[in-house]
Every structure is written in C-alpha cells, then in structure tokens.
C-alpha positions as CSV (number, residue, x, y, z in Angstrom):
1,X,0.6,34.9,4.0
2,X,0.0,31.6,3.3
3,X,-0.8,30.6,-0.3
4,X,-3.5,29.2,-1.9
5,X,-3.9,25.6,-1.5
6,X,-0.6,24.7,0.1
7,X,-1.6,25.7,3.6
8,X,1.7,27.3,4.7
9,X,3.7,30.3,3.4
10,X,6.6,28.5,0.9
11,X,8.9,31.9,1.3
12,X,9.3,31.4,5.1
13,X,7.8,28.1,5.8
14,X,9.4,24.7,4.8
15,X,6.4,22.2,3.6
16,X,5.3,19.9,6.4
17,X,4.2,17.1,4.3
18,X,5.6,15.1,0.9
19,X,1.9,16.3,-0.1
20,X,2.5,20.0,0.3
21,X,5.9,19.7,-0.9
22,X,4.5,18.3,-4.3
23,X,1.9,21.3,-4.5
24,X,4.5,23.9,-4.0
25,X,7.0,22.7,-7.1
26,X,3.9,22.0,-9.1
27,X,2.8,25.1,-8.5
28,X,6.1,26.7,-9.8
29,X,5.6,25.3,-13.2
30,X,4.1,27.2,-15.9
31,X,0.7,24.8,-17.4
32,X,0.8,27.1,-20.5
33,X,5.1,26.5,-21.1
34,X,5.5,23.1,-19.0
35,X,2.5,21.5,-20.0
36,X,4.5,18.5,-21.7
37,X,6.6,18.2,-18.8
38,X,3.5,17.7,-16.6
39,X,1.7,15.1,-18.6
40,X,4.7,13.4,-18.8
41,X,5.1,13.4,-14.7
42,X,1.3,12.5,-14.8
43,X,1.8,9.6,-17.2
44,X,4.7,8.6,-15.2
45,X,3.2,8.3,-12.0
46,X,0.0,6.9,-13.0
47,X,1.7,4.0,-14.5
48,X,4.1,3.8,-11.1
49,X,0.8,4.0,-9.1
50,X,-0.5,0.9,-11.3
51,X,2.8,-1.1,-11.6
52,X,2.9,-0.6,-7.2
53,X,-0.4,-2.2,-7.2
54,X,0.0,-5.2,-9.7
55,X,3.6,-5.9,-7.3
56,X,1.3,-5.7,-3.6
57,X,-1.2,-8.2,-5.5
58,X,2.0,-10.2,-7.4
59,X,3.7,-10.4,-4.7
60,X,0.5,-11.9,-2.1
61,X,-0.4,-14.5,-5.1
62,X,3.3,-16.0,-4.4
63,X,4.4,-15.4,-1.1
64,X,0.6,-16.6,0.4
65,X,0.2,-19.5,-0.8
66,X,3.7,-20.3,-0.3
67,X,3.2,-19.6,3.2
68,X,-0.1,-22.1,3.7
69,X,2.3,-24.7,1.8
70,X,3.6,-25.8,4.7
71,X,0.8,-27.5,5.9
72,X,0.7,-29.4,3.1
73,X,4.4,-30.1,4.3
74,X,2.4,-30.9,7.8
75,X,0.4,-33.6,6.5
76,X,3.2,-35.7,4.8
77,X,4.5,-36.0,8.0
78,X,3.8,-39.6,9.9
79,X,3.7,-38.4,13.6
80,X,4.7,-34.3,13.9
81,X,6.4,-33.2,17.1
82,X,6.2,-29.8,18.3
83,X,9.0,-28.9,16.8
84,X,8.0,-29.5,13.5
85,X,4.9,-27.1,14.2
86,X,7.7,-24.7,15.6
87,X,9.6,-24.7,12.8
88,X,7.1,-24.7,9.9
89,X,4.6,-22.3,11.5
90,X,7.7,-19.6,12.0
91,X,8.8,-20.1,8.4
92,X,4.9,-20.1,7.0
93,X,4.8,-16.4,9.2
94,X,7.5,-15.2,8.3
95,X,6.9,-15.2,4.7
96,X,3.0,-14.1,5.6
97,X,5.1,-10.6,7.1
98,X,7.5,-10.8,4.5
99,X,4.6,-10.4,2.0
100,X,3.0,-7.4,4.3
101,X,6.1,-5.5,4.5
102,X,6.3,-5.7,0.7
103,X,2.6,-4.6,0.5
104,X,3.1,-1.4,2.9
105,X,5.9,0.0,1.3
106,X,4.2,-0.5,-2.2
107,X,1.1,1.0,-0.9
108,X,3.8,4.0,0.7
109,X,4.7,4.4,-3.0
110,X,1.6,4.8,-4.4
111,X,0.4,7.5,-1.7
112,X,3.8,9.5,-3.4
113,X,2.0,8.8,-7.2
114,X,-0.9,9.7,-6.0
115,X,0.0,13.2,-4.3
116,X,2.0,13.9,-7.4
117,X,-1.2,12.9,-9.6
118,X,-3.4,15.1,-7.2
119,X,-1.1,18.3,-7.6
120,X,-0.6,18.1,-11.4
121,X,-4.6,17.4,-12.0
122,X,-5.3,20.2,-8.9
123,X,-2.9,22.7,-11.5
124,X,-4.9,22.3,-14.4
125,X,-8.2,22.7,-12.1
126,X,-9.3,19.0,-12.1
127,X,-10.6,17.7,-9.6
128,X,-10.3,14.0,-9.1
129,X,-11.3,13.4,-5.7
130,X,-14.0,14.2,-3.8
131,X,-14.0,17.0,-1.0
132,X,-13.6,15.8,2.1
133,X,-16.9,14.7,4.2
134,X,-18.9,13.7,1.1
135,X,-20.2,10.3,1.2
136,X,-17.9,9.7,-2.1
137,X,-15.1,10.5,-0.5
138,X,-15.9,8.3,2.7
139,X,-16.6,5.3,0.6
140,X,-13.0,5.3,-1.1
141,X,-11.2,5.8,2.2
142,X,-13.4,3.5,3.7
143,X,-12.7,0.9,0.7
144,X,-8.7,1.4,1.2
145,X,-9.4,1.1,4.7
146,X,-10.8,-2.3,4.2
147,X,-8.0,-3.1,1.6
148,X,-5.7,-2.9,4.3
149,X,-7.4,-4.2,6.4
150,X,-7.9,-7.7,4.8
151,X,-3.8,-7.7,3.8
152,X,-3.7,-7.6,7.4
153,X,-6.2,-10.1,8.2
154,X,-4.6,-12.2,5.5
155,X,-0.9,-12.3,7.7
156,X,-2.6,-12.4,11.3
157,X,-4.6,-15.8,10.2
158,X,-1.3,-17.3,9.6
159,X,0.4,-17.7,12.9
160,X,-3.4,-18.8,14.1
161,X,-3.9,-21.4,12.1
162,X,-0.5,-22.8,12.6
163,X,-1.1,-22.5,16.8
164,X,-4.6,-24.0,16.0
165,X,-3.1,-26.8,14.1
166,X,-0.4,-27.2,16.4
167,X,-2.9,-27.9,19.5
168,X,-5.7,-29.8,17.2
169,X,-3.8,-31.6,15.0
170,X,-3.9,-35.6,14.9
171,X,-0.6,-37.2,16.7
C-alpha cells in the first residue's frame, strides 16, 4: 500500500525521485520531538536556496560582460583577420557556456533546497505552493520557464553576434 503523499510503498519500494526520497525521511521525523531539527534543515536550505541564486546572478554579472569584452578587444584592432574573429569569438563563447553551466548546476541545487523546503513545510501542513493546474501555479512555472529561458538566450546571442560581426564588420 502506498503511503500518503509519497506515491510508492517505502517498505518495498525504493523512492524514484530525490523529491520522494526527501518526503519519506521527513516523514520519519517526529514534528512534536524533531521540531528544532526541522526548522533548522528549513533555515538551512532556505538560505542555500538564496545563496544558489545570488551565485547564478554573481556569476552572469562577471562572466557576461566579460564575454562581450572582447569586442571591445575587436575594435582596438587596425585591420582584424578572421582569425582574430576565430579566436576572440571562441573565447567570448566559451565563457558565455562557462557562465550557463554554472547557472544549471546552481539552479540543480536549488530544486534539492526546494524539495527539502516542500517536504518540511508539507510535514507541518503548509502549503506553499499551489496545486497543480491552478493558474498560480502555471504562472511560477511559466516565470522559471522564462528564467531559463533568457540565461539561455543570453549564451546563444553570443556566438551570433560574434559570426554577425565577423561577416559585417569594417576591414
């Protein structure tokens, strides 16, 4: 029999997710004995969720504009070959990806904090998030989509604006 809000039957079944893996040894804690113990994984992983997100957005404020510097490397150059197009356009990418790796794996992190903030708020009978299909809940997974979306937008402009310099740019 599977049990209440995990979905699968702990005794016999291994979890299938980090999510329902996080409800089950929630679950096994006492609220009335570990109640410390929780707010302290609560506090923990709230500021973890927060300190993720200030390193995605540290992180994009150096590594970007590092990576459009190079055009600004472009210009001082008299007469550029294609080589210095080559060259600078592969280094101004690569740091555009380095940033977006960086980003996802943050962003992984914080989908951890947030399951563990979901199961310890679910335990006390909070409930944070919106069931699924509501327009509330829509509109935050739409606005992480779009999050996403734009860090990837962000990186893919890169290596097009240095193959739209590269054919347009003054010889």
């Amino acid at each position: 029999m599977a049990e209440a809000g995990t979905g699968h039957n702990s005794e016999t079944e291994a979890p299938t997710t980090f999510e329902e893996f996080v409800k089950d040894e929630v679950a096994k804690l006492d609220p009335n004995v570990d109640r410390d113990i929780l707010k302290m994984l609560y506090e923990g992983r709230l500021q973890q969720f927060i300190a993720d997100n200030n390193r995605i957005w540290t992180t994009g404020a150096l590594l970007v504009p590092l990576a459009l510097a190079a055009f600004f490397a472009l210009a001082s150059i008299d007469h550029p070959q294609l080589e210095h197009f080559i060259v600078l356009g592969a280094a101004s990418s690569l740091l555009g990806f380095f940033w977006l790796s960086i980003a996802e794996g943050h962003r992984g992190f914080q989908d951890l904090s947030h399951a563990w903030m979901t199961a310890i708020e679910a335990r006390f009978g909070v409930r944070r998030n919106a069931p699924k299909g509501t327009l509330i809940e829509r509109q935050r997974r739409e606005r992480r989509v779009r999050i996403q979306i734009v860090r990837y937008f962000i990186v893919a402009a890169i290596p097009i604006l240095w193959i739209i310099a590269a054919l347009w740019w003054p010889r």
